[in-house]
SELUMZA-576241 format. One line per field, with one value per residue (C-alpha): x, y, z. Coordinates in steps of 0.001 Angstrom, whole numbers, always signed. Layout:
N
xx X/...
yy Y/...
zz Z/...
# end
This chain:
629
xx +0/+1256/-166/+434/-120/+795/+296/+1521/+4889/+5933/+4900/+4937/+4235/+4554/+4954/+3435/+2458/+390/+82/+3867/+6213/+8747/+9916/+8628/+9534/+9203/+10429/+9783/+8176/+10885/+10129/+6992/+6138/+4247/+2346/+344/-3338/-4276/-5137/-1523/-32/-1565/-1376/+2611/+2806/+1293/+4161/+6933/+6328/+5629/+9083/+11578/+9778/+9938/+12239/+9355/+5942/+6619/+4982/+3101/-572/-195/-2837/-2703/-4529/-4725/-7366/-7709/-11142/-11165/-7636/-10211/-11238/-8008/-7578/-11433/-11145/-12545/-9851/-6322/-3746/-199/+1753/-1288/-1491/+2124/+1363/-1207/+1001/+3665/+890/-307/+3502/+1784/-985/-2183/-5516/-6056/-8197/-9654/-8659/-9751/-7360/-7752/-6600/-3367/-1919/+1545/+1937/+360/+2597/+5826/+4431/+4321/+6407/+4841/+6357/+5925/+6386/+9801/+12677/+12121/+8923/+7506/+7507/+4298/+3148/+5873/+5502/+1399/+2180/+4067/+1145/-1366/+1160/+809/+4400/+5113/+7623/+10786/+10882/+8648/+11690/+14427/+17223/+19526/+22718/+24507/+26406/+29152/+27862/+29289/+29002/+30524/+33437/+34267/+34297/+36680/+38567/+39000/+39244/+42187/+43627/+43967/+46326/+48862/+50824/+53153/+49742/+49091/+52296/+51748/+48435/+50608/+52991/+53283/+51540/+51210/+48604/+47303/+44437/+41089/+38125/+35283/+33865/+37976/+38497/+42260/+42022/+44963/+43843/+40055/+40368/+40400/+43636/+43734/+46055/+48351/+45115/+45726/+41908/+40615/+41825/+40938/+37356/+37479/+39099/+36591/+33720/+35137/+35636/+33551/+30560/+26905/+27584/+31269/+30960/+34778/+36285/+40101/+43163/+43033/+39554/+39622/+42131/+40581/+37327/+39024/+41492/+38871/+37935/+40942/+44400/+47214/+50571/+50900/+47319/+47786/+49704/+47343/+44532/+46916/+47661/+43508/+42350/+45261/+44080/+40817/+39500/+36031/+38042/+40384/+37835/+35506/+37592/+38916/+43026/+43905/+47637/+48950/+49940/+51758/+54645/+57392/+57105/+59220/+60088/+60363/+63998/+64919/+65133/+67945/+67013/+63676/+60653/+62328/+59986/+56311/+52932/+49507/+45991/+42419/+40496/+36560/+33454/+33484/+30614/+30755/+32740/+33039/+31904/+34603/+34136/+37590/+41285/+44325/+47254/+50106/+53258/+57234/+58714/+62406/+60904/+57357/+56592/+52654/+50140/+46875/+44784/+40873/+39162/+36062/+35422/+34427/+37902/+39064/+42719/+42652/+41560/+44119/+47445/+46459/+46593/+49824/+51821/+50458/+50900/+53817/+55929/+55919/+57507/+59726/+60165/+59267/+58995/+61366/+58239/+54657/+53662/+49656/+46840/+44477/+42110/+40617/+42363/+45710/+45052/+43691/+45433/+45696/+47533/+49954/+50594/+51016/+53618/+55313/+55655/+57608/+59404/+58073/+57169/+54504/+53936/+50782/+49672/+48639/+45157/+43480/+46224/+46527/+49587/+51500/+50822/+50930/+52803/+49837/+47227/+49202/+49231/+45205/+44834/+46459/+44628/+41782/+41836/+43422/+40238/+38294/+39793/+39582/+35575/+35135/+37311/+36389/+33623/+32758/+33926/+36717/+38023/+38766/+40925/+42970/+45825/+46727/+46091/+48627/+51583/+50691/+51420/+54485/+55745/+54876/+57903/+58046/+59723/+60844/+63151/+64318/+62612/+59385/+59337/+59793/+63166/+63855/+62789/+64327/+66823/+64787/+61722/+58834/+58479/+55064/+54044/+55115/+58785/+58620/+62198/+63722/+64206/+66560/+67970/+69433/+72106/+73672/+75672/+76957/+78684/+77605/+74110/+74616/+76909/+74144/+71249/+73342/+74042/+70294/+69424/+72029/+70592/+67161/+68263/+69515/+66567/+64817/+66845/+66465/+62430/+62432/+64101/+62207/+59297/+60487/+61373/+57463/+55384/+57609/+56743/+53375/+53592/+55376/+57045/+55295/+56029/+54906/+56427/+55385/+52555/+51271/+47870/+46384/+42995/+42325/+40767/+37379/+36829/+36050/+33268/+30162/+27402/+26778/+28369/+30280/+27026/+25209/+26529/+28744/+26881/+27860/+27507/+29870/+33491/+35788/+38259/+37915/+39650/+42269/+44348/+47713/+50567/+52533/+54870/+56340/+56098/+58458/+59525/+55444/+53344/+51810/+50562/+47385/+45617/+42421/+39735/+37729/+35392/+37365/+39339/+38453/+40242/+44106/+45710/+48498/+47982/+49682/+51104/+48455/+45771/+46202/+46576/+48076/+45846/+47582/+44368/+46060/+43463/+44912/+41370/+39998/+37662/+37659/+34897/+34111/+30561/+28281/+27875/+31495/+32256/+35882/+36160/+35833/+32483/+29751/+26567/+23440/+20315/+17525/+14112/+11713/+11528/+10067/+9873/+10342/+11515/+12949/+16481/+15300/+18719/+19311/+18217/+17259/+15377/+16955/+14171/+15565/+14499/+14890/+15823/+15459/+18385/+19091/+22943/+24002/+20926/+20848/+19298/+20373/+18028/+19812/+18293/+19555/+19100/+16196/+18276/+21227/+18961/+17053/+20340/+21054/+18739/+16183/+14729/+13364/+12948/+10226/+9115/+9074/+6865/+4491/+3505
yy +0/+3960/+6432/+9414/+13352/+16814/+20591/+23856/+23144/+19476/+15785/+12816/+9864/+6363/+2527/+235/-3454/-5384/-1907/-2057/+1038/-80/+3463/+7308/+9597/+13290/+16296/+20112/+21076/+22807/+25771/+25560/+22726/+24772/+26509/+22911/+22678/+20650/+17538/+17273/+17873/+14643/+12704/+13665/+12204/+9070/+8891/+9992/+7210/+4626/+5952/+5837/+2491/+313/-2565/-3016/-2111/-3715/-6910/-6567/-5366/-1908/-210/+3672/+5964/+9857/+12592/+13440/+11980/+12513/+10624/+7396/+7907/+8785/+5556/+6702/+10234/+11041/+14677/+14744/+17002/+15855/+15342/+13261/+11236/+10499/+9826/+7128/+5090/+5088/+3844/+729/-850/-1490/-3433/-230/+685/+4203/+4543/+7693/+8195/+11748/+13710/+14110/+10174/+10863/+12346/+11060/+12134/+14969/+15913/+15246/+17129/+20538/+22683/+24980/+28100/+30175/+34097/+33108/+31681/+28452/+26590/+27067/+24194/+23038/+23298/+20630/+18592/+19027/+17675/+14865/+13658/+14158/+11589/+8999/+8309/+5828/+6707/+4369/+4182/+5522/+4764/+7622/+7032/+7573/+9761/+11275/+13848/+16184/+19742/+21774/+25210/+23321/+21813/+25331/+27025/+24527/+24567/+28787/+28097/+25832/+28168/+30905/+28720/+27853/+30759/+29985/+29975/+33423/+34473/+32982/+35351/+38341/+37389/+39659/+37675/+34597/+31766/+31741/+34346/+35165/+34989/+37116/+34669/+34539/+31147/+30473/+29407/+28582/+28897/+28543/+25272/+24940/+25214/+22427/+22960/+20685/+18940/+15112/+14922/+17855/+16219/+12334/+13804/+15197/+11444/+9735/+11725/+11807/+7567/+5923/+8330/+6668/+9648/+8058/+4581/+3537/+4758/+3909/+6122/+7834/+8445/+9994/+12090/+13705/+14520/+15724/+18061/+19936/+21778/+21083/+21590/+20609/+19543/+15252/+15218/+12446/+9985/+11039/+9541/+6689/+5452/+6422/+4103/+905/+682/+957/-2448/-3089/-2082/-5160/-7295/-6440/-5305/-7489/-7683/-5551/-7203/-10463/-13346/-13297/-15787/-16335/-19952/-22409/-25659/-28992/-30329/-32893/-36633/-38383/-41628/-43372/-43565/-42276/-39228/-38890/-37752/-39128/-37079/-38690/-38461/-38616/-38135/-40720/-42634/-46033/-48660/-52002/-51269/-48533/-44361/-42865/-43591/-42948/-41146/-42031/-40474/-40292/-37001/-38278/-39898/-38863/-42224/-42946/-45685/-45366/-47691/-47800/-47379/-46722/-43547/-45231/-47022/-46138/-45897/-49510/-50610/-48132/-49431/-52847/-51409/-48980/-51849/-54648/-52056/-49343/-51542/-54264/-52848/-49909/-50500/-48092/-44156/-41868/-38735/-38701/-35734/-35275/-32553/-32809/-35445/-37080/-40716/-39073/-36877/-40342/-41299/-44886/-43932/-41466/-44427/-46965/-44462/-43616/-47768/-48233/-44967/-42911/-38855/-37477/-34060/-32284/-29442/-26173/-25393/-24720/-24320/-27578/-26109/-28057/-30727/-29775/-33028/-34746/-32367/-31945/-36105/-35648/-33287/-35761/-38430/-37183/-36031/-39620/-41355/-39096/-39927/-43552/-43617/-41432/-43555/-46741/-46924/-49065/-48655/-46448/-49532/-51440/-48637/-47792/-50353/-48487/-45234/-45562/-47586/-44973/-41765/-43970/-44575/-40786/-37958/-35561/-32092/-31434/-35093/-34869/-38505/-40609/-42025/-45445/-44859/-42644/-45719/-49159/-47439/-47413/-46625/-49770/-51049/-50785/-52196/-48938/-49807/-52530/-52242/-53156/-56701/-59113/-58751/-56442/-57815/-55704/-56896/-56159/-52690/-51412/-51392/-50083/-46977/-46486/-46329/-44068/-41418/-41365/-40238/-37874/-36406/-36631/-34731/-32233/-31953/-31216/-28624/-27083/-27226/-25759/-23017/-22326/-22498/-20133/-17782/-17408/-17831/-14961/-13036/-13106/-12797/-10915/-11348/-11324/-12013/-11734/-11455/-13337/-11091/-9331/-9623/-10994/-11238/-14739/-14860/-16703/-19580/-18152/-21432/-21148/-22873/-26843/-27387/-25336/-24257/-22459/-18788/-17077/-15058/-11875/-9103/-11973/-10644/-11762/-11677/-12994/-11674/-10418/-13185/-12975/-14367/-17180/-18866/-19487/-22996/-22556/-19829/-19659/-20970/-19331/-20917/-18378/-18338/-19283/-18523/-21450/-21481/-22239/-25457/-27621/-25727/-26875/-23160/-23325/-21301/-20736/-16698/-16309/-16450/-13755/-10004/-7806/-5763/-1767/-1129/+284/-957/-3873/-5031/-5052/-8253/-10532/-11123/-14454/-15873/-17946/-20611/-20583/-24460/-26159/-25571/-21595/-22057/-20675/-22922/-21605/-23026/-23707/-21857/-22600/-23935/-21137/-22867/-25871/-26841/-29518/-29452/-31824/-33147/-35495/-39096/-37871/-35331/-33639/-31613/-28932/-26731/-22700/-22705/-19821/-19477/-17879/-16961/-15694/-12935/-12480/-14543/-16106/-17610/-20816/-23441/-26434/-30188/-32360/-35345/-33228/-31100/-34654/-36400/-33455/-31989/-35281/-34008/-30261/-31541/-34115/-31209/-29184/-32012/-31793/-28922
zz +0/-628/+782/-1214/-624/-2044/-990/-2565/-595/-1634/-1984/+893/+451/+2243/+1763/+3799/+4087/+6285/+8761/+8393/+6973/+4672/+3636/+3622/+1068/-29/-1506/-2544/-6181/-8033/-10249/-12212/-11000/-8307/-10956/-11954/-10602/-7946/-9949/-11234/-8673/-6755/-9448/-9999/-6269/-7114/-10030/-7471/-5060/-7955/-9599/-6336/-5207/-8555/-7195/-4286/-6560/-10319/-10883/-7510/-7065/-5753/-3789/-3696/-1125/-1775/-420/-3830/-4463/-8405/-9023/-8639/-12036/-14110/-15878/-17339/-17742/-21074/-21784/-20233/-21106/-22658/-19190/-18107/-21142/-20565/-16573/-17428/-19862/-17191/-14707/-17208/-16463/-12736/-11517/-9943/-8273/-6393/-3687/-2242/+1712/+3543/+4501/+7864/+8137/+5634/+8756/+7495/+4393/+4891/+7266/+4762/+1947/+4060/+6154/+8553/+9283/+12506/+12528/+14608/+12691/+14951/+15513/+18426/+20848/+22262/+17566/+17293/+20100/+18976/+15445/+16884/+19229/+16325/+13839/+16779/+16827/+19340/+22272/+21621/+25538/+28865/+31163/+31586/+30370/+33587/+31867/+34349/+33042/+34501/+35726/+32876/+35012/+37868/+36043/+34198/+37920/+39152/+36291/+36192/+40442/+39940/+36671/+39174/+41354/+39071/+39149/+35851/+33345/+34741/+34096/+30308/+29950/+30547/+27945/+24916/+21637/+23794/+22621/+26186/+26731/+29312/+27700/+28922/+32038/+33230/+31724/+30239/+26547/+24762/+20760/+21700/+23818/+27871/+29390/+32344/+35012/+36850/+38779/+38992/+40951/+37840/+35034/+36134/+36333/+32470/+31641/+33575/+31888/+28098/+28671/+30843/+30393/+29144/+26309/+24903/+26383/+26670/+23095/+22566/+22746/+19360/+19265/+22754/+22522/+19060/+20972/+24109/+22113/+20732/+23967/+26362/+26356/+28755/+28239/+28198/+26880/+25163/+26980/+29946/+27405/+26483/+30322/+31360/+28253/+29080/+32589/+31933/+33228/+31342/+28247/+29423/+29810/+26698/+23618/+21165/+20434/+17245/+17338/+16768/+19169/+22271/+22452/+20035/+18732/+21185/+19096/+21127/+21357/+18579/+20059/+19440/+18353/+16734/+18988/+21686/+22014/+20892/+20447/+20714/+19967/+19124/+16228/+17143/+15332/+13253/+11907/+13463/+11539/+12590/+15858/+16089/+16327/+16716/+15765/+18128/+16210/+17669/+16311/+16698/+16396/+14627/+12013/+11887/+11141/+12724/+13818/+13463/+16112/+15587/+18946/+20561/+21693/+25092/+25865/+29020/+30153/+30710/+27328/+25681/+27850/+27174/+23199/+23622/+24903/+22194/+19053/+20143/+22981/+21295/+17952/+19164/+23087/+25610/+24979/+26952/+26565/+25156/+24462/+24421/+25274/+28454/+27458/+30720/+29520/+29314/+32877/+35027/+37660/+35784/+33071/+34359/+36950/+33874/+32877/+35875/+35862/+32250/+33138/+30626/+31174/+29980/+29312/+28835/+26928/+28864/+28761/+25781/+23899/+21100/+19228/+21768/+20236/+16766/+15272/+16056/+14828/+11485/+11035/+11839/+9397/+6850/+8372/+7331/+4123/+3043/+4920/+2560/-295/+309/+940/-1792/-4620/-2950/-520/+2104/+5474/+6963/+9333/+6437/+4598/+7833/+7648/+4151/+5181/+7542/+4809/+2400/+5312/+6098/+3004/+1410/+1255/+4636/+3846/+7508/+7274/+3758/+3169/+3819/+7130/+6861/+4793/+8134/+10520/+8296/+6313/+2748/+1492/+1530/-2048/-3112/-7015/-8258/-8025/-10955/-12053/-8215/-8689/-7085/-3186/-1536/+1172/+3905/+6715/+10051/+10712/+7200/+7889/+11578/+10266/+7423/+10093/+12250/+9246/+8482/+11966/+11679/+8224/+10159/+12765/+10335/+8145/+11402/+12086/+9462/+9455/+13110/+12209/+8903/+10376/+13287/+11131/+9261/+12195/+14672/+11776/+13131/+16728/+19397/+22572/+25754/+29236/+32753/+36105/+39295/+41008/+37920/+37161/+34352/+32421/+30839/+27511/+27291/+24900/+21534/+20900/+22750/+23430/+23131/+19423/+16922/+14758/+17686/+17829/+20481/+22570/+20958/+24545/+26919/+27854/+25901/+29183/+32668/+35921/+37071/+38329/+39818/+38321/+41221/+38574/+35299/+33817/+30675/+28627/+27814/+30531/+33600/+36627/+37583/+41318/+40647/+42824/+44411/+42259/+39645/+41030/+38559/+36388/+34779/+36161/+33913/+30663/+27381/+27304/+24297/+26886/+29082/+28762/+31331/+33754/+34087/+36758/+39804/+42041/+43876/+45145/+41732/+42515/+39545/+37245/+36380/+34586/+36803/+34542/+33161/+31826/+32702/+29101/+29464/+27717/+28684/+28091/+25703/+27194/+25146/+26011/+23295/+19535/+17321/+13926/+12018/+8674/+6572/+4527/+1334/-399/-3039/-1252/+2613/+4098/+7523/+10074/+11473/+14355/+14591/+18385/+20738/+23500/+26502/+26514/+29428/+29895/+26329/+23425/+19735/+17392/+15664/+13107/+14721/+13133/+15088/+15840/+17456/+19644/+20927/+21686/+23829/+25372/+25743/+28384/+27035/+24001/+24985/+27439/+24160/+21784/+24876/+24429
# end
């Protein structure tokens, strides 16, 4: 629907649907144009709002209200002149009717298609506030909107109180072409701006107002200092702002890093001999296969050769010793390290006692931070994509593809060691039916084939090197040192993934930082131990440098702030509060239902479509709750 209107002045003219506005419009006649009678002049309102609105109106039936009763019958008007003529072939591209509607219920456009002028220059108050009430334009809120801000007249009397004080800026004012001058209420300007003087208590106050206010709401450095500079002046202005703005400590805890990485990468030491030292990381997720859901990647960091066990994703500790000492023992002997992330198998008190037994150390990655471990999650990654490949080419099921992903990883070219693995591990590549033309034996004997072995570790070791550095060299390129002493305080950063899987939505108005905590060691050139309140104890409370950001607030009571319903994951949980729609993804052979799920993140709420079958597995209970209803 359009609603159109016109008056000596102008044109208005609104689009609405369903009691909706979409869009208002209007604009002043321009030179003649004023001089066309009435009947134009609506009807060159209708064609205004039917031009500027063409991508919403063409091909769509279009119904137009004017208080001009007579437009009604245009399209049957037996005499038009030429711009009329021209008016109603431009209407025939548009399934058009108009409608007649009185003007004294075109309040709208009415009111855009004239401009009311008082004898004053400026309207006169209670008129406007009068035209308002009779548009009925809804009050966006009856509450008050509680902004406190700083007496102005106060400020400027403590301010010229204070000026008269410091006794070297009234020397400046007497001071032959001197920028400083007293403008006519006795303030001290220096070129047009407030001169502060040297008030600590004066000038926190205009730092406290210009950053925390409800009217600037915590802006950064640069963009303070611009706004304050424009009406006061003092000497250190800006590294005032600079210091004000770092210490801030809901800027700490809110805004977003605009700088790369804390902590220069720290490679792990090369080992010195084969399956000496390694890693070990699960892959889960997997559709079952032959009663299996996961794989263990276990890998050596010499030769980056790798197994690849298929497991449940229920094995406990127990079942997985019983596994490492059948597949890994029993081929390359017992590991000096392991190296692994946090996973609850690899923190029990079983298997760190299984180790402790066979003499083995394992070391664990700090919290949160996988790079640790990144041998592992690089062989995933490959792992992966080779699975892939194999269903894909071959079908059937991942199990049975496994024992040749793994030759084919062994047995493929590694940059970092200069050869494939198992030419790193036996001495030569595997043959595989490629190698056709390698007939015949090969014979090697005694203290040749030891002093061969022993010069392929060493070229290993080399090649490894090599890598490290390398890859030292491009990823410092992207971060920068940090480091903390014991007793500085620290903010922690919050997990970036929210909620109870990867598709649901962060909730966007969380802190992105907890705390303060104080620092009460260093674990490594990159790893803090944090004092973690109790209600954080079943927390890890060593952290990876990346994770925390220094706190500059001078307040040593600054209580720390830390989520209610914070996870031991640094999550915090969405909870589900009602389904709103529901919908079904059709693809090629299946269909998938999916729900568009309301939830209630931390105070504030996320709509999410959300497939059927994930939202039943986990939340069984509201979701029956939900069908209930």
């Amino acid at each position: 629907m359009v609603y159109t209107d016109a008056s000596g002045i102008g044109l208005g003219c609104v689009l609405m649907q369903e009691g909706r506005v979409i869009a208002y419009a209007s604009r002043q006649w321009q030179g003649s144009e004023r001089n066309r009678p009435t009947h134009d002049l609506e009807l060159g309102a209708v064609i205004f709002a039917l031009k500027i609105w063409r991508s919403y109106l063409l091909g769509e039936t279009v119904q137009v209200f004017t208080d001009h009763k007579s437009l009604q019958h245009i399209f049957t008007q037996p005499m038009m002149n030429a711009r009329q003529t021209r008016w109603v072939e431009f209407l025939a591209d548009y399934q058009v009717s108009i409608n007649y509607h009185p003007g004294k219920a075109n309040l709208v456009a009415d009111a855009l298609s004239r401009r009311r002028y008082d004898s004053a220059v400026e309207r006169d108050v209670e008129s406007l506030v009068g035209e308002i009430s009779t548009l009925r334009l809804c009050a966006i809120s009856q509450e008050p909107l509680g902004l406190e801000a700083v007496d102005q007249a106060d400020l400027l009397s403590r301010i010229r109180v204070a000026q008269q004080s410091d006794q070297s800026l009234l020397d400046a004012t007497r001071v032959t072409g001197s920028e400083y001058e007293v403008s006519a209420n006795g303030t001290i300007l220096v070129r047009g701006r407030v001169c502060v003087p040297k008030d600590v208590e004066l000038r926190h106050q205009i730092l406290g107002e210009a950053h925390a206010s409800k009217f600037s709401i915590h802006p950064g450095a640069t963009k303070m200092y611009h706004d304050l500079k424009r009406y006061y002046h003092w000497v250190g202005m800006k590294r005032d702002v600079a210091d004000w703005v770092a210490k801030c400590n809901t800027c700490a805890l809110v805004k977003a890093e605009h700088q790369v990485p804390g902590g220069l990468l720290q490679s792990l030491p090369i080992p010195e001999w084969k399956w000496d030292r390694i890693t070990m990381d699960f892959v889960v997720g997997l559709p079952v296969s032959r009663t299996f859901d996961a794989i263990w990647v276990i890998v050596d960091r010499l030769t980056k050769s790798a197994h690849f066990l298929a497991i449940k994703k229920t094995d406990g500790a127990a079942v997985l010793a019983r596994k490492f000492v059948r597949e890994i023992v029993r081929l390359h002997g017992v590991p000096a390290s392991i190296v692994s992330d946090r996973d609850p198998r690899f923190t029990s008190e079983f298997w760190r006692a299984f180790q402790a037994e066979m003499g083995t150390k394992v070391h664990l990655s700090t919290a949160y931070h996988p790079q640790t471990d990144g041998q592992s999650e690089r062989t995933i990654q490959t792992l992966e994509d080779l699975l892939r490949m194999c269903v894909l080419d071959w079908g059937g099921h991942w199990a049975d593809h496994l024992s040749l992903v793994e030759f084919a990883y062994n047995n493929s070219f590694q940059a970092s060691i200069g050869m494939a693995p198992f030419e790193a591990l036996y001495g030569r590549p595997c043959r595989t039916p490629l190698c056709w033309t390698q007939v015949g034996e090969r014979s090697m004997y005694g203290a040749t084939y030891v002093q061969e072995t022993t010069e392929k570790v060493r070229v290993v070791r080399l090649n490894m090197k090599e890598a490290q550095d390398r890859q030292k060299s491009y990823a410092d390129r992207r971060r920068r040192e940090l480091e903390f002493q014991v007793g500085d305080r620290v903010y922690l950063k919050m997990a970036m993934l929210r909620g109870p899987n990867r598709s649901i939505a962060e909730n966007k108005l969380s802190p992105r930082f907890m705390g303060p905590f104080p620092v009460v060691e260093r674990v490594g050139p990159l790893a803090y131990r944090l004092e973690l309140p109790e209600i954080m104890k079943a927390f890890h409370k060593v952290f990876h440098v990346s994770m925390l950001r220094k706190c500059l607030h001078p307040t040593e009571e600054l209580v720390a702030r830390i989520p209610e319903d914070l996870q031991p994951d640094l999550t915090v949980p969405a909870v589900p509060m009602r389904i709103l729609e529901r919908r079904e993804k059709v693809l090629r052979n299946k269909r998938i239902p999916l729900l568009r799920i309301l939830w209630d993140c931390s105070g504030s709420t996320e709509e999410t479509w959300e497939p059927e079958a994930k939202m039943k597995l986990k939340f069984r209970k509201w979701f029956d709750k939900q069908v209930e209803e």
